[in-house]
C-alpha positions in Angstrom: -11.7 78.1 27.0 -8.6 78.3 25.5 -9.6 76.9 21.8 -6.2 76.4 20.4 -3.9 73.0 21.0 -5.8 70.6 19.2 -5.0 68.2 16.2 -6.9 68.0 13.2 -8.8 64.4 14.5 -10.0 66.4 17.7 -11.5 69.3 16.1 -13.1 66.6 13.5 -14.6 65.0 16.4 -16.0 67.9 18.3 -17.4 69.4 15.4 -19.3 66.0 14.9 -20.3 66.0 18.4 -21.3 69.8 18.3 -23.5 69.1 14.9 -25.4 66.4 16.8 -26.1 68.2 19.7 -27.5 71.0 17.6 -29.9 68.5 15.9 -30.3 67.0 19.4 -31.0 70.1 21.4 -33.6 71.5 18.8 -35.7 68.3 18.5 -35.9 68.2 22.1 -36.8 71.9 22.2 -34.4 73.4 24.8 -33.2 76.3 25.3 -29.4 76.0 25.3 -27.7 78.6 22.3 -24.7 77.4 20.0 -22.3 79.4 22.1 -23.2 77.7 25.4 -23.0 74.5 23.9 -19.4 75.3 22.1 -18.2 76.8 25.8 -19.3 73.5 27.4 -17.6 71.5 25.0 -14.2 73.3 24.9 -14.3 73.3 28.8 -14.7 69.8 28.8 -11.8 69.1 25.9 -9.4 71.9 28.1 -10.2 69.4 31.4 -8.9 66.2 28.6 -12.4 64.8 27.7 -12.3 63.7 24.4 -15.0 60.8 24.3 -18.0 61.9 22.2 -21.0 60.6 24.9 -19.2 62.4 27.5 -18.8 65.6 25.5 -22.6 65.2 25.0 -23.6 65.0 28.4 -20.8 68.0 29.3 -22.9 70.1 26.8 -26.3 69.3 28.2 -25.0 69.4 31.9 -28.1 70.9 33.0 -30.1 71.7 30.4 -33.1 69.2 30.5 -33.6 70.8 34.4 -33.7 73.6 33.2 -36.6 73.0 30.7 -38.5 71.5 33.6 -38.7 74.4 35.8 -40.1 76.2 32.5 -42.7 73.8 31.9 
């Protein structure tokens, strides 16, 4: 994750993604931490993703399985 290289409009847009996802991910009660869900974002914005639904479904990649096996 290299974190660095973005404009001001980016970051504004991540951090609006990232604050939905945490609403998102605790309603849903799954067990994904903030720093997972930072990691998956920036690795999606360091491979060029910059549209919000896509930078949602990068941070939940696998997190509703995962909440399945634990049920």
């Amino acid at each position: 994750m290299k974190g660095h290289g973005y404009n001001a409009a980016e970051l504004q847009s991540f951090y609006c993604v990232l604050d939905r996802m945490v609403t998102e991910v605790a309603e849903r009660d799954l067990q994904l931490p903030v720093y997972v869900m930072i990691q998956r974002l920036f690795e999606a914005a360091d491979q060029g993703e910059r549209d919000p639904g896509r930078l949602r479904l990068a941070i939940l990649c696998d997190a509703d399985a995962r909440r399945s096996r634990a049920a």
